[in-house]
N, C-alpha and C positions, 0 to 999 in steps of 0.2 A: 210680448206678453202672450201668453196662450190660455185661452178660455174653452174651457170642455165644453162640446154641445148643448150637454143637458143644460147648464146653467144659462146658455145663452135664451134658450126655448121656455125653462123656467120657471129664471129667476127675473124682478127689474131689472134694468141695466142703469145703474145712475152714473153721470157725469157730473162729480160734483165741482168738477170747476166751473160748467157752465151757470150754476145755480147760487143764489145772492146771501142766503141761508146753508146751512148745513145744521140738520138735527141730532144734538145729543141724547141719548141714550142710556138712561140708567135701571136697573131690576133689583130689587130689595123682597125681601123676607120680613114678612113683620108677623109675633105671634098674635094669636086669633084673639090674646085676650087683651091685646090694643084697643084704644077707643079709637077705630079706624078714619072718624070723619078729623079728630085731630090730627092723626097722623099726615091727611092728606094738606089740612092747614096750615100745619107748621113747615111741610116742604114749600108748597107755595109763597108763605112769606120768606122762608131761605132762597128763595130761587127771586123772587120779587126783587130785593136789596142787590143782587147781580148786577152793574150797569152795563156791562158787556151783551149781555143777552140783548137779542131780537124782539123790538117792543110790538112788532106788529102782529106778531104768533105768537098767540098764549101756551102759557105750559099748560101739559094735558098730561094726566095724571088717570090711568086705568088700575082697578086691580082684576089680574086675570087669570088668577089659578088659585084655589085652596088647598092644602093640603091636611095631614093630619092636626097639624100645632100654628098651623102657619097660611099665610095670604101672601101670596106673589103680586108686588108692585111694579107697573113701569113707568117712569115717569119719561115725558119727552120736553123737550127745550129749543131754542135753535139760536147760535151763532152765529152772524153775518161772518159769509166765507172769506170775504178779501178786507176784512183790517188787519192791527199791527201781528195782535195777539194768535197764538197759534190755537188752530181746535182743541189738540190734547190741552196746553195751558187751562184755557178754558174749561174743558170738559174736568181736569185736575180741582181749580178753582170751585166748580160747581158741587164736587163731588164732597170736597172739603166742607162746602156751608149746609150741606144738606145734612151729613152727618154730626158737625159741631152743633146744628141746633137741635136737632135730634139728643143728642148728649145735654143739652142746657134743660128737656123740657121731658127729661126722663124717658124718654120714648126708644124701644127695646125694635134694631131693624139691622140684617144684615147685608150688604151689597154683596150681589149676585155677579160673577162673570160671564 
């Protein structure tokens, strides 16, 4: 593996095997004329009903960009790194309930790459 300088000087360097968590990572679009503190609610309880997720770190839920129409979401989570289930599953699974309830509760949000 080869790691250019710059990044090693930096950026963190994580080893994530050595660590018992591993944190998912999701960024959503939501327009400005959401009722933002629902929006932040109803991921919460989507991410609550998860039983995979890490009960000892809370999801933490920032918005950190506005734009013209729009509020940049990022939400974080964390997986315990060595069970059966693989992080992407996971992170799939997550992504899945975040947006079906989203769709159940009318709430207009686009996931970010």
């Amino acid at each position: 593996m080869i790691l250019p300088n710059k990044d090693i000087f930096q950026k963190p360097i994580i080893n994530h095997s050595r660590s018992e968590d591993r944190r998912v990572e999701f960024t959503f679009t939501i327009p400005v004329e959401q009722d933002l503190d629902k929006v932040v609610s109803v991921m919460k309880e989507a991410l609550k009903a998860l039983d995979f997720l890490t009960k000892n770190k809370p999801v933490q839920i920032f918005y950190t960009e506005m734009g013209d129409k729009v509020v940049k979401l990022v939400i974080w989570c964390w997986i315990p790194f060595h069970q059966k289930s693989s992080f992407m599953e996971g992170r799939h699974l997550a992504l899945l309930d975040i947006i079906n309830a989203y769709k159940q509760q009318g709430i207009m949000a686009a996931p970010q790459s």
